[in-house]
C-alpha positions in Angstrom: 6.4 -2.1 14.9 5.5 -1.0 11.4 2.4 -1.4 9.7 1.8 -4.0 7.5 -0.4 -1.6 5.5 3.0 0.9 5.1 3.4 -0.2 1.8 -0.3 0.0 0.7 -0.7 3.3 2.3 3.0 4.6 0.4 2.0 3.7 -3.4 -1.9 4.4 -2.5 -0.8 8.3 -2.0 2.0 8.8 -4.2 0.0 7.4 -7.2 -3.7 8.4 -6.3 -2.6 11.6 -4.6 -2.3 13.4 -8.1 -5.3 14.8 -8.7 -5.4 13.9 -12.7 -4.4 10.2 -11.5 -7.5 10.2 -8.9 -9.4 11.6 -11.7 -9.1 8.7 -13.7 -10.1 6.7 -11.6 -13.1 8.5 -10.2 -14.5 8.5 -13.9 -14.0 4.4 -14.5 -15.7 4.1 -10.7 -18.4 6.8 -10.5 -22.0 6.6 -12.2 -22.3 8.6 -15.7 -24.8 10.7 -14.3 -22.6 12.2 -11.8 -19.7 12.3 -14.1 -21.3 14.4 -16.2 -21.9 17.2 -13.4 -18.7 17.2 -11.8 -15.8 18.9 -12.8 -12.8 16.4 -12.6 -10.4 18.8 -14.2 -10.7 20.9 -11.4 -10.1 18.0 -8.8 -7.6 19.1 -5.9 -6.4 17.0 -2.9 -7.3 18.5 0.6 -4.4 16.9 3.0 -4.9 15.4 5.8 -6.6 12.2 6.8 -10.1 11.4 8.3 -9.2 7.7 9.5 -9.1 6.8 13.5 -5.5 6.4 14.3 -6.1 2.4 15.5 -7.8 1.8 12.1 -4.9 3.1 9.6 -3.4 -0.2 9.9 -5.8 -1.4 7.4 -7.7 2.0 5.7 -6.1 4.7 3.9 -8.0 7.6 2.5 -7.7 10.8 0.7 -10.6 14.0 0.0 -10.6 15.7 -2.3 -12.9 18.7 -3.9 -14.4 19.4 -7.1 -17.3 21.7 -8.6 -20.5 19.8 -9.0 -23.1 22.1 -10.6 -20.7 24.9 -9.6 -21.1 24.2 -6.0 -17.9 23.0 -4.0 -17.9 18.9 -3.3 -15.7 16.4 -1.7 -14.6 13.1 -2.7 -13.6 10.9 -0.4 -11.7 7.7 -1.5 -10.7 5.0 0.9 -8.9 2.0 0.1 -9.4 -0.9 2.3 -7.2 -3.5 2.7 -7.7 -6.2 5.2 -7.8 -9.9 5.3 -11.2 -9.9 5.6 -14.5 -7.3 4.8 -15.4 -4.6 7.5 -18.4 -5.4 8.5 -18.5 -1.8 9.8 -17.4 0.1 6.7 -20.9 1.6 6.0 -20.8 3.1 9.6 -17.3 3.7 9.6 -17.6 6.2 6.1 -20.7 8.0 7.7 -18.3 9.0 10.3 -15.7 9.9 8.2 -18.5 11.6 6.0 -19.8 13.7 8.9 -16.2 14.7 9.4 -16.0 16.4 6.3 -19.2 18.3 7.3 -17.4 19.3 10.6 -14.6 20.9 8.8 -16.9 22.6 6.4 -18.6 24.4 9.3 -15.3 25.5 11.1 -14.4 27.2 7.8 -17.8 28.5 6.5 -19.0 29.2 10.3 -22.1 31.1 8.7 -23.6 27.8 6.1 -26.6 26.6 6.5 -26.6 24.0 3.9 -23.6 21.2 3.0 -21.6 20.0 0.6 -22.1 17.0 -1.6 -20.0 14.1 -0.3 -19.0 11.1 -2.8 -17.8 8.4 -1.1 -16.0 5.5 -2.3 -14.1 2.3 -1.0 -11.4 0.5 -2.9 -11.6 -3.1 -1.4 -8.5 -5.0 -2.8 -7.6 -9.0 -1.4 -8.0 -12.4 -1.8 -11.9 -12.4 -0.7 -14.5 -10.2 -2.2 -16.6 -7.4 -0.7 -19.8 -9.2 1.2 -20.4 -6.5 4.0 -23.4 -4.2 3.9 -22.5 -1.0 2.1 -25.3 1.1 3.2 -25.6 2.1 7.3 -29.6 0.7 6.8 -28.5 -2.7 6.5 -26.5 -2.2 9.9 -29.7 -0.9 11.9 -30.5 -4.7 14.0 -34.3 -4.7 13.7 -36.8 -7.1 12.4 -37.4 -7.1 8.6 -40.9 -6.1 9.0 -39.8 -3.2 11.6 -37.4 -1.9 9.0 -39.9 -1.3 6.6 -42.0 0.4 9.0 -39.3 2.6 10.0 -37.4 2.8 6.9 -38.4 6.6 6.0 -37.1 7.8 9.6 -33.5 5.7 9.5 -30.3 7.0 7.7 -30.4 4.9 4.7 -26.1 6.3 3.8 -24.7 4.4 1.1 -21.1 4.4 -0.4 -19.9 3.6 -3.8 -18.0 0.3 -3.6 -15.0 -0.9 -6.5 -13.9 -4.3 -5.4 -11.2 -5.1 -7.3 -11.3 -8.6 -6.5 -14.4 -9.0 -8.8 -12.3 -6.8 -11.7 -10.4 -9.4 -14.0 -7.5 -8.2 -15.6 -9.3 -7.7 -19.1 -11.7 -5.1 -17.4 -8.9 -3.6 -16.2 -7.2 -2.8 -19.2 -10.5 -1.4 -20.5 -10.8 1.1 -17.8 -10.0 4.8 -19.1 -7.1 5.2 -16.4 -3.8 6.7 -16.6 -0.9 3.8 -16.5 0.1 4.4 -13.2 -2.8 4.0 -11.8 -4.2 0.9 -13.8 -0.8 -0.4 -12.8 -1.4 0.6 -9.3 -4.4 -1.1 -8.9 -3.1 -4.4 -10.7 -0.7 -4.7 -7.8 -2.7 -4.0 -5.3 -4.7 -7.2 -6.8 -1.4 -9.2 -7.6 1.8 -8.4 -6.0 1.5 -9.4 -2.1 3.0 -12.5 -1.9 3.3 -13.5 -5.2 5.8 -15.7 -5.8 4.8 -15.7 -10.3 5.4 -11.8 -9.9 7.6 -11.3 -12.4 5.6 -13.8 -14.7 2.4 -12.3 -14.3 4.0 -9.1 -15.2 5.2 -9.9 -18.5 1.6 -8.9 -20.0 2.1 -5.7 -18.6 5.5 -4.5 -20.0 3.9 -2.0 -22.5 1.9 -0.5 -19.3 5.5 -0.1 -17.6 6.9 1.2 -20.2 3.9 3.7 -20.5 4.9 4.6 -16.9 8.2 5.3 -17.3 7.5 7.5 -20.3 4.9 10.0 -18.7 4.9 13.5 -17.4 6.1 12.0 -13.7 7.5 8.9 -14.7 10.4 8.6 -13.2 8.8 9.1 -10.0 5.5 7.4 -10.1 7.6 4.5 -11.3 10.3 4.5 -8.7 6.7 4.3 -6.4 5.5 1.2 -8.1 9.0 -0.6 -8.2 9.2 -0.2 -4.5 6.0 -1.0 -3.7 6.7 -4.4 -6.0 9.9 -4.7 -3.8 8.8 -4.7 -0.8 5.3 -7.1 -1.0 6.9 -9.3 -3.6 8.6 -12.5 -3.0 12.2 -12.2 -2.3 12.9 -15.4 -5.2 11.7 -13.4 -7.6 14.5 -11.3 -7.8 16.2 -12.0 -10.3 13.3 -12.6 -12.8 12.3 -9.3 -11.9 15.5 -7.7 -13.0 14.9 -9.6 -16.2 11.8 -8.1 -16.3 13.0 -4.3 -15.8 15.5 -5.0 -18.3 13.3 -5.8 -21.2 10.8 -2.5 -20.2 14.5 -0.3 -20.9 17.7 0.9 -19.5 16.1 3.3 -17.6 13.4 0.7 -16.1 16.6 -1.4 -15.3 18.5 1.3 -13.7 15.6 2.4 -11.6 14.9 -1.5 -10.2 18.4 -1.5 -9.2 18.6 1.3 -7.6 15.4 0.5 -5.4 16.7 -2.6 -5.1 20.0 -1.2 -3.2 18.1 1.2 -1.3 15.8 -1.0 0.3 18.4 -3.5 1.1 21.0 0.1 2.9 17.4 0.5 4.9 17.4 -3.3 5.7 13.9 -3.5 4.3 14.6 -6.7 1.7 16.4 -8.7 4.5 13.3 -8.0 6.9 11.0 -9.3 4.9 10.6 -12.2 7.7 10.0 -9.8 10.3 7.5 -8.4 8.2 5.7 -11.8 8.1 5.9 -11.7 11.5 4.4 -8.3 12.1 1.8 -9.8 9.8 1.1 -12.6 11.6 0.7 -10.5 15.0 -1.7 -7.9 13.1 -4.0 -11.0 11.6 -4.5 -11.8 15.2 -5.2 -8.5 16.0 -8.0 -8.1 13.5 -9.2 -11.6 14.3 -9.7 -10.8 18.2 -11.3 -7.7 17.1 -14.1 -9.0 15.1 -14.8 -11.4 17.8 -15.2 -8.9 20.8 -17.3 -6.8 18.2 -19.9 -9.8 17.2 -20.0 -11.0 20.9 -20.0 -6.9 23.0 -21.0 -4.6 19.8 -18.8 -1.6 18.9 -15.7 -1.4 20.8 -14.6 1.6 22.5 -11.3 3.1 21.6 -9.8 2.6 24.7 -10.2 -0.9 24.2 -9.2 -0.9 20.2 -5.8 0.9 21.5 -5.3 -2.1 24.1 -5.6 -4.4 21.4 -3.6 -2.7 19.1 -1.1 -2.3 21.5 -0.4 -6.0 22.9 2.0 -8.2 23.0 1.4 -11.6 20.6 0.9 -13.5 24.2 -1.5 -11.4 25.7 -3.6 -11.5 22.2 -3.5 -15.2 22.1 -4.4 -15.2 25.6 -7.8 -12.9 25.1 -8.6 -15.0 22.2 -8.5 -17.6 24.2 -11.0 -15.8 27.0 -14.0 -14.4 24.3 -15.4 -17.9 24.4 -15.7 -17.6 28.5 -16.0 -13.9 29.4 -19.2 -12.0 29.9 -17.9 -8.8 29.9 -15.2 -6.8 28.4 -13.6 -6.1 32.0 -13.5 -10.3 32.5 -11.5 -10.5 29.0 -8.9 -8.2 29.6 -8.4 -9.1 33.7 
């Protein structure tokens, strides 16, 4: 089964993987006073990915390092995208946070301090961002005990740009490059949308813009697809009409995506991809319920629910209501 976040994940690091496209975001997200001692022009992408394998299917992330003060620091950018908030994202990016720390120390064996670490979260959906975003607000102790104890508990925080609270307007006033103010437009927009191609129409100078820059060809051929395969298939044709006012070349592109995706049967399985969404909305639903009613799930358990079949999930729903423990739910 393919993830349902495939298409998220593919557009996320093609666009946002170029370090002068991640730059312009970082300086529309990231307070002045931090802009103004890091060195975005020097931004470079370390590979790899800090996310837990049976998370990917709703997080994506990429690092990356810059000079702050002419000391080495890492980004770290996440985008989330979920039906609903994580309720555990504050822990979840002090992990991933303390990861980076990890590597550090493999490669500088000898350190005895650590980098900076700037991390942020890209929420994009239907519902805003209402989870905690600092670990303090995840510590379960009485108001009045918090205080107390406030000094001696971490108090992590990470930089948070919902882009469900970002209208279009703001959007356009962001200093981004095209791609990725386009980029993140979709990520707001395009799922499901069956006005697409309507909504799209304010945008034609930012496609053309696109098409026009230093990658354009490519970064464009990333956001066609992307439109291809969350859009709705009845928009079609009014997309084509759309690609063939941007230009030629926008028009030549579209079809071309258009007639690979349907060689790699990826248009026609649009309802299996409903399907696979369907099964992976349950999935996150019977998640949050075994987490509010046991606390933080092990990852043997995580896999197991990953892993199910849609009967056995609808079955376990079924049981969180009844079992005590987490061996009663899943025998």
């Amino acid at each position: 089964m393919s993830s349902p976040s495939a298409p998220h994940d593919a557009v996320f690091r093609r666009i946002l993987g170029t370090p002068s496209n991640a730059a312009s975001q970082l300086r529309a997200t990231l307070p002045p006073a931090l802009m103004a001692r890091l060195d975005l022009d020097r931004l470079t992408l370390v590979p790899g990915s800090l996310v837990d394998a049976t998370l990917r299917w709703r997080h994506t992330d990429l690092l990356f390092t810059a000079p702050l003060d002419g000391r080495e620091a890492f980004i770290y950018v996440l985008i989330e995208h979920q039906s609903s908030n994580d309720p555990l994202m504050a822990f979840r990016m002090l992990r991933y946070v303390v990861r980076v720390w990890d590597r550090y120390l493999v490669e500088h064996p000898k350190a005895t301090r650590l980098p900076a670490v700037i991390p942020l979260v890209v929420h994009h959906n239907e519902q805003a961002w209402t989870a905690p975003a600092q670990v303090l607000d995840l510590v379960d102790l009485d108001p009045d005990l918090t205080d107390a104890w406030r000094e001696y508990l971490p108090r992590f925080q990470f930089l948070l740009d919902d882009l469900v609270r970002v209208d279009e307007r703001a959007l356009r006033e962001r200093p981004l490059t095209h791609s990725v103010r386009l980029t993140l437009l979709l990520l707001k927009i395009a799922p499901g949308n069956p006005r697409l191609a309507s909504d799209l129409w304010r945008w034609v100078d930012e496609l053309r813009a696109v098409l026009e820059g230093p990658d354009g060809r490519e970064e464009f051929a990333a956001l066609l697809r992307y439109i291809e395969l969350v859009g709705e298939a009845d928009t079609r044709d009014q997309l084509h009409d759309l690609m063939a006012a941007v230009g030629p070349e926008a028009e030549e592109a579209y079809m071309t995506i258009a007639e690979m995706l349907r060689a790699e049967g990826r248009v026609e399985g649009r309802v299996e991809g409903r399907v696979e969404g369907r099964v992976e909305g349950r999935v996150e639903t019977l998640v949050q319920l075994l987490t509010l009613k046991f606390g933080p799930l092990p990852e043997a358990v995580l896999t197991t629910v990953h892993n199910a079949s849609t009967d056995q999930l609808q079955a376990w729903t079924a049981r969180v209501l009844t079992a005590d423990t987490l061996d009663q739910l899943f025998h």
